[in-house]
FIGUTI-116296 format. One record per residue: x, y, z of N, C-alpha, C in turn; residue number from 1. Coordinates in nm, 3 decimals. Layout:
% residues N
{r {X Y Z} {X Y Z} {X Y Z} NUM} ...
//
This chain:
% residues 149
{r {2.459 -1.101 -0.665} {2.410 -0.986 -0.739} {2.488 -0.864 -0.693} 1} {r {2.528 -0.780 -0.817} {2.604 -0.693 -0.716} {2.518 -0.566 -0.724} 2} {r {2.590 -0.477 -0.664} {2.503 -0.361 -0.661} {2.445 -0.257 -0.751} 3} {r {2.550 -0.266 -0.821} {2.490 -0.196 -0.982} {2.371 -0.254 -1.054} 4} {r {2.358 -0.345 -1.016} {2.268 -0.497 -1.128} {2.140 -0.500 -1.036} 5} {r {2.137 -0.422 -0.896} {2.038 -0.403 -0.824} {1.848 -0.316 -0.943} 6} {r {1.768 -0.409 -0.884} {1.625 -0.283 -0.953} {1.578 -0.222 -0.821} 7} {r {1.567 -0.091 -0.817} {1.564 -0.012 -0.682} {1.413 0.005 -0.684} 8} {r {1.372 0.019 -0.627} {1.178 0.064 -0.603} {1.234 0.203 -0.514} 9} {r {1.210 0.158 -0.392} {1.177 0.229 -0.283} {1.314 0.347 -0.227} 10} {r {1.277 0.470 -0.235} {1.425 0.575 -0.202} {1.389 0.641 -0.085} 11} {r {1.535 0.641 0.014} {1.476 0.731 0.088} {1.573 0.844 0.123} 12} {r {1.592 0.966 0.155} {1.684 1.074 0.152} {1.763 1.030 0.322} 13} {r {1.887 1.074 0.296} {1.984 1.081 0.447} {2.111 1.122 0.407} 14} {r {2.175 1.114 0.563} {2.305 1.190 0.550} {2.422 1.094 0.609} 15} {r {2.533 1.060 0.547} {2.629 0.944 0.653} {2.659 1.000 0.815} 16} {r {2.623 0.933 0.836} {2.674 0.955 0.957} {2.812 0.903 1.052} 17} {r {2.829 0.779 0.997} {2.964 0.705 1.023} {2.939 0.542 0.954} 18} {r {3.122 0.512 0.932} {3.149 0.401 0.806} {3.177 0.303 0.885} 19} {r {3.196 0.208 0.868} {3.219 0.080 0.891} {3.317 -0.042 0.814} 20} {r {3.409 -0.075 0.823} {3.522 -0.124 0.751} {3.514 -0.286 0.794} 21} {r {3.444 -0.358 0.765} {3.424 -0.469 0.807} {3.602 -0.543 0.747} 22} {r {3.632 -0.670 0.810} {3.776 -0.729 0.742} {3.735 -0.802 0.592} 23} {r {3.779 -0.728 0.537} {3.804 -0.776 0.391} {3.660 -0.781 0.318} 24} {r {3.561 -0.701 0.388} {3.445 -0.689 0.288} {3.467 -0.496 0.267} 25} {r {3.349 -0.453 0.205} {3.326 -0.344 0.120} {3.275 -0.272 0.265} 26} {r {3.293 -0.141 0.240} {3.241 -0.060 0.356} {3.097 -0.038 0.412} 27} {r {3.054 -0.064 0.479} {2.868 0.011 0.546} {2.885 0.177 0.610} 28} {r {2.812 0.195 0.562} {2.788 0.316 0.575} {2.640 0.369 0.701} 29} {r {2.644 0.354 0.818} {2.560 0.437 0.890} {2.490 0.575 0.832} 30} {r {2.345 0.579 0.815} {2.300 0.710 0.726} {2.137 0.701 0.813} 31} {r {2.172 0.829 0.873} {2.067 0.884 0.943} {1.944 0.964 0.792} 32} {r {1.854 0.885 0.854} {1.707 0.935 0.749} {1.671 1.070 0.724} 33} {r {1.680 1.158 0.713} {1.632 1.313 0.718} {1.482 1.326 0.639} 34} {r {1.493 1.294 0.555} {1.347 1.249 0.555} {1.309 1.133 0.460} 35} {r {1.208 1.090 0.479} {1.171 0.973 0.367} {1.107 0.970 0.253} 36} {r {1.173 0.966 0.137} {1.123 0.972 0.021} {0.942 0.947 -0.019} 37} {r {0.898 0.880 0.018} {0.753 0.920 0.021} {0.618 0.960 0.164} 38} {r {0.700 1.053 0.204} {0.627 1.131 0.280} {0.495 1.176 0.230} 39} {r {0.561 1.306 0.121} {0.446 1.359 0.047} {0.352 1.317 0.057} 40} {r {0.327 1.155 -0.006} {0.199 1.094 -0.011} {0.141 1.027 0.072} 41} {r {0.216 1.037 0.202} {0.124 0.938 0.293} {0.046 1.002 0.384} 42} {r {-0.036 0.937 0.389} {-0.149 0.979 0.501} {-0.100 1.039 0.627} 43} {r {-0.058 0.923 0.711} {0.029 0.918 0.847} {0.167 0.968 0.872} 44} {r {0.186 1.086 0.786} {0.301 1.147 0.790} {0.329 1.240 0.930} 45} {r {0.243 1.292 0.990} {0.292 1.333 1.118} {0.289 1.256 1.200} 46} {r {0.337 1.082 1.235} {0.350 1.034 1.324} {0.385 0.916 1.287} 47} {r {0.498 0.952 1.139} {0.595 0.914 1.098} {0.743 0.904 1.170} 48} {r {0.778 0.782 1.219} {0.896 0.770 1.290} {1.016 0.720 1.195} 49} {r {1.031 0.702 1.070} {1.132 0.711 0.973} {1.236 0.837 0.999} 50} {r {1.213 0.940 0.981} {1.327 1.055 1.014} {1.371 1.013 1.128} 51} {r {1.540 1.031 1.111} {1.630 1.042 1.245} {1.666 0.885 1.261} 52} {r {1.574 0.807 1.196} {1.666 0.673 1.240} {1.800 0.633 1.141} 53} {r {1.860 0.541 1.186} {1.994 0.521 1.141} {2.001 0.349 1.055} 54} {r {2.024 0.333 0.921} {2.021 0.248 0.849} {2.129 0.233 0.845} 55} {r {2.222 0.079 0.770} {2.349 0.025 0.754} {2.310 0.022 0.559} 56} {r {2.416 0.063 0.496} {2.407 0.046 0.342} {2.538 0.034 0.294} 57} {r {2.575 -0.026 0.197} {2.660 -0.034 0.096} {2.640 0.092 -0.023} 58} {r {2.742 0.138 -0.054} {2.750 0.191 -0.223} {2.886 0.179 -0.297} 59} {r {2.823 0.202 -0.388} {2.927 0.212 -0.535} {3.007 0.306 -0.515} 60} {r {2.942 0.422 -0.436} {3.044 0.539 -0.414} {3.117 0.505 -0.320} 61} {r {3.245 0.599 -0.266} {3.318 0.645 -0.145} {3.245 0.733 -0.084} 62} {r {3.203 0.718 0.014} {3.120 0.820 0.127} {3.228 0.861 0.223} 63} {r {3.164 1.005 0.278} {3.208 1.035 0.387} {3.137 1.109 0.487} 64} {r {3.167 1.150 0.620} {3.040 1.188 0.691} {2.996 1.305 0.653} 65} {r {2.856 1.361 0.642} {2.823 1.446 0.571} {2.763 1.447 0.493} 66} {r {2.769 1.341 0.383} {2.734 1.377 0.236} {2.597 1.304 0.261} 67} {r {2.516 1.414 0.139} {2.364 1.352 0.130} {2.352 1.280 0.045} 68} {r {2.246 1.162 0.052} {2.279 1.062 0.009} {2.100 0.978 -0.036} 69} {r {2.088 0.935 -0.148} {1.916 0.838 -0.153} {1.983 0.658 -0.100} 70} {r {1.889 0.663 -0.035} {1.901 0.515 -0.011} {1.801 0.408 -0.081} 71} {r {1.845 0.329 -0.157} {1.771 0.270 -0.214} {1.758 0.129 -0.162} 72} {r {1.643 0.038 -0.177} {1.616 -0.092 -0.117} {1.612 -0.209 -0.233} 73} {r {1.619 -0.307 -0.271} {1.600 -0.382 -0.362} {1.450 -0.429 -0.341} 74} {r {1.375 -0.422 -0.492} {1.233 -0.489 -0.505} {1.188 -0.538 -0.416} 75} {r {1.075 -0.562 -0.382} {1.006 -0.662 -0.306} {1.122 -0.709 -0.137} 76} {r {1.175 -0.571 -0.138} {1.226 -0.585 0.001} {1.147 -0.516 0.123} 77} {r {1.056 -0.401 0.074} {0.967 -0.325 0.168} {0.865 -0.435 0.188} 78} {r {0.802 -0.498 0.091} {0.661 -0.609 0.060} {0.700 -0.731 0.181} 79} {r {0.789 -0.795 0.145} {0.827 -0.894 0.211} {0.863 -0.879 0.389} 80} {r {0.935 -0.756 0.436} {0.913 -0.690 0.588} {0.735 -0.665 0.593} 81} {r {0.678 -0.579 0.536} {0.577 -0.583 0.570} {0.494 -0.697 0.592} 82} {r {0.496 -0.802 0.476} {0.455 -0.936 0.510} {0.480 -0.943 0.663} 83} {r {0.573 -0.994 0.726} {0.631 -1.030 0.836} {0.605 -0.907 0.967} 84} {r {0.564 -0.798 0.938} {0.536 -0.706 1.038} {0.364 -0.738 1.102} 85} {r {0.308 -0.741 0.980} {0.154 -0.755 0.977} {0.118 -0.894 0.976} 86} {r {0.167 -0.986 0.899} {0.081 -1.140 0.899} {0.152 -1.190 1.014} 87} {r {0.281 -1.215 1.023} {0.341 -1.299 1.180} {0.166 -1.266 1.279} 88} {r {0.194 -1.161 1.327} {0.112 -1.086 1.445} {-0.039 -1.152 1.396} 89} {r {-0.121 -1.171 1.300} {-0.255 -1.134 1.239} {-0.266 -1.332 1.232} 90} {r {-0.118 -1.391 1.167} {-0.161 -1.527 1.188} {-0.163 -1.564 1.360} 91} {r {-0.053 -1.532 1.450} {-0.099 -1.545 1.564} {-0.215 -1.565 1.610} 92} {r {-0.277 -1.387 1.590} {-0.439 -1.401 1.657} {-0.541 -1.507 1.646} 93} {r {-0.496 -1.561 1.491} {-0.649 -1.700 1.440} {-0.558 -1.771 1.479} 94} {r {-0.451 -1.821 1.462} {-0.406 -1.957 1.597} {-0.411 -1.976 1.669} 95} {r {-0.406 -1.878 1.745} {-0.420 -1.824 1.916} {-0.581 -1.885 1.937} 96} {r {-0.633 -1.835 1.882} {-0.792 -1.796 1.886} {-0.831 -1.933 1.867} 97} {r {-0.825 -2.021 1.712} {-0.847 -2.154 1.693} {-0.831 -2.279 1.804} 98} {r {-0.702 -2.259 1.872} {-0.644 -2.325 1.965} {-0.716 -2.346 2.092} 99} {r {-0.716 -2.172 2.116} {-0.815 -2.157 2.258} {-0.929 -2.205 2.221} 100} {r {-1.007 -2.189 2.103} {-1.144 -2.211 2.151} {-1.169 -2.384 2.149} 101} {r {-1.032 -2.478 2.112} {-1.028 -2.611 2.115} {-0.973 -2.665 2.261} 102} {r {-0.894 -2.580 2.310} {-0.841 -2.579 2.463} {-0.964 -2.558 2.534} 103} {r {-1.048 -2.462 2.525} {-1.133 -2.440 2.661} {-1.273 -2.550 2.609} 104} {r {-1.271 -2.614 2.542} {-1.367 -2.725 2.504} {-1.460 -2.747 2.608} 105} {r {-1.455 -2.769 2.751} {-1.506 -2.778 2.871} {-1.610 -2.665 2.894} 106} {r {-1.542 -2.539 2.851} {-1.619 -2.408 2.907} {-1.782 -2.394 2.821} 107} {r {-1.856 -2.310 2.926} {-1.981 -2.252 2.839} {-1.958 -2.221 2.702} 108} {r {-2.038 -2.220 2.646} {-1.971 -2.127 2.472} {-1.923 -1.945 2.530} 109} {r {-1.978 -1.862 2.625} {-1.985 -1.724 2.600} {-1.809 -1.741 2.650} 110} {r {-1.766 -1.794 2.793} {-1.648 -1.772 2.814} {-1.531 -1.860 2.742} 111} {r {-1.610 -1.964 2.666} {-1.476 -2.005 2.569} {-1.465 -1.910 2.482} 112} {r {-1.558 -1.818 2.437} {-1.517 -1.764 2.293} {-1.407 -1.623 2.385} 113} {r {-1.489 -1.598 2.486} {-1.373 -1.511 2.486} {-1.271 -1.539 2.566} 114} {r {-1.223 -1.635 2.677} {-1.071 -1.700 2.674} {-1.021 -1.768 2.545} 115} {r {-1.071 -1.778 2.452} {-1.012 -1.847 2.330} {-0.965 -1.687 2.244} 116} {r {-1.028 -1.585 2.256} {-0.963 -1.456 2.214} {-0.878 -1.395 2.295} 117} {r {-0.881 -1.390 2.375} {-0.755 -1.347 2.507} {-0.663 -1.421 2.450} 118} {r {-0.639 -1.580 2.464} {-0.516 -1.649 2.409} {-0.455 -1.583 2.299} 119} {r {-0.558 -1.603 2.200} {-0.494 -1.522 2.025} {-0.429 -1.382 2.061} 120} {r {-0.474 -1.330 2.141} {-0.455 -1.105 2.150} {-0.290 -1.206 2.222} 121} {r {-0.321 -1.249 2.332} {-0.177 -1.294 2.369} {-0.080 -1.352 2.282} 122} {r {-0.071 -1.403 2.260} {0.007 -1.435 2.144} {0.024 -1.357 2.029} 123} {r {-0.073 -1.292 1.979} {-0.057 -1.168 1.884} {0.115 -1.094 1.965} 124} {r {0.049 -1.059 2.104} {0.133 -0.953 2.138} {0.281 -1.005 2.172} 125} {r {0.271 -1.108 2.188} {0.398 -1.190 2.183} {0.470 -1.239 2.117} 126} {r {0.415 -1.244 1.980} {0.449 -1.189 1.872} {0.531 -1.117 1.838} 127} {r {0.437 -0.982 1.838} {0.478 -0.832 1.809} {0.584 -0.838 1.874} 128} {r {0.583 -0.819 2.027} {0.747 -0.858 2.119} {0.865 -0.877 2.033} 129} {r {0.828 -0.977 2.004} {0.886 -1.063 1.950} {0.972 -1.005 1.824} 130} {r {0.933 -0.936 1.727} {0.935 -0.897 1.600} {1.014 -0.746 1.648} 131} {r {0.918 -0.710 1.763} {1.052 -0.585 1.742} {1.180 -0.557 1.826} 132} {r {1.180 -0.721 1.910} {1.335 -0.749 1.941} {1.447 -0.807 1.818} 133} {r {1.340 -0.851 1.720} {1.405 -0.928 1.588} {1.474 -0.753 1.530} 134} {r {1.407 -0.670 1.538} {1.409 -0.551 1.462} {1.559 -0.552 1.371} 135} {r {1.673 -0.472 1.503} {1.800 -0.489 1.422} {1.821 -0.607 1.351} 136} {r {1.798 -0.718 1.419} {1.900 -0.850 1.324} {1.823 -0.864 1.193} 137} {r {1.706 -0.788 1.193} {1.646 -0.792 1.053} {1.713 -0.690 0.949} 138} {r {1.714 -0.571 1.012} {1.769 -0.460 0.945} {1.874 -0.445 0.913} 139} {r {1.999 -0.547 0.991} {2.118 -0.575 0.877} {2.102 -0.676 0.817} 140} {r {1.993 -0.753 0.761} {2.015 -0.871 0.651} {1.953 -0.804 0.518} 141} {r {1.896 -0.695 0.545} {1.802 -0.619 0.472} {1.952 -0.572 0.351} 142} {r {1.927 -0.562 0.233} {2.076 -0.481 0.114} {2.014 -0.390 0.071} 143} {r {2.074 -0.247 0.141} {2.045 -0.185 0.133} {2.106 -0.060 0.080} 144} {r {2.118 0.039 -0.049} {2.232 0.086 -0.124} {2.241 0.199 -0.134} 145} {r {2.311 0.319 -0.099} {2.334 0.449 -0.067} {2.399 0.481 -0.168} 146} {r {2.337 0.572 -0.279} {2.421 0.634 -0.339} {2.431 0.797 -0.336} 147} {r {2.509 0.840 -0.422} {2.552 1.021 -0.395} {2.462 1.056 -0.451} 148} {r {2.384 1.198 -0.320} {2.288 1.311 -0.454} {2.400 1.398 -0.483} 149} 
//
């Protein structure tokens, strides 16, 4: 699919910051966030950590450092990270939890139920760990498309 033929949902405003010339593919473009296209409406906007971070994108245009720029994501590319931010972690906990309370089988009921929730929170969080050491190698598989304002 190429990039023109892209359906964009999700925009977010930035500025290049530096290019990338991979051998014999199309250029990436480093583009620091300045702010994120739907701020306005969110609740949790002051403790919003989107501004200032640094995304990898392709465009149709020639960039250079400086220029401001919308970044756009392809469909069901925000849905599908979120899937994986929230359920990974959330299926953990009831596996975790299911497991333990079949592991401590031996125990009273009051301290199986809760070493069988300790296990799940553990694993939740090991998880999470988990997911935000994945972070970058996720964020360059992500196609992601910078074009000129």
């Amino acid at each position: 699919m190429g990039i023109a033929e892209h359906r964009m949902v999700e925009a977010e405003y930035g500025v290049v910051r530096q290019t990338e010339l991979p051998d014999g593919g199309a250029p990436r473009y480093g583009i620091e966030i300045t702010m994120p296209g739907v701020c306005d409406r969110c609740v949790i906007k002051d403790n919003c950590y989107g501004a200032g971070s640094v995304v990898w994108a392709e465009s149709p245009d020639r960039l250079n450092a400086g220029d401001t720029v919308r970044i756009e994501m392809r469909r069901g590319t925000v849905l599908l990270a979120t899937s994986w931010v929230y359920g990974l972690p959330l299926a953990a906990v009831m596996i975790g939890t299911l497991v333990g309370y079949a592991l401590f089988s031996s125990q009273p009921e009051q301290p199986r139920v809760l070493l069988s929730f300790a296990l799940g929170a553990g694993l939740m969080l090991v998880t999470g760990f988990v997911l935000s050491r994945l972070n970058s190698w996720v964020g360059n598989r992500l196609h992601i498309v910078a074009v000129r304002e």
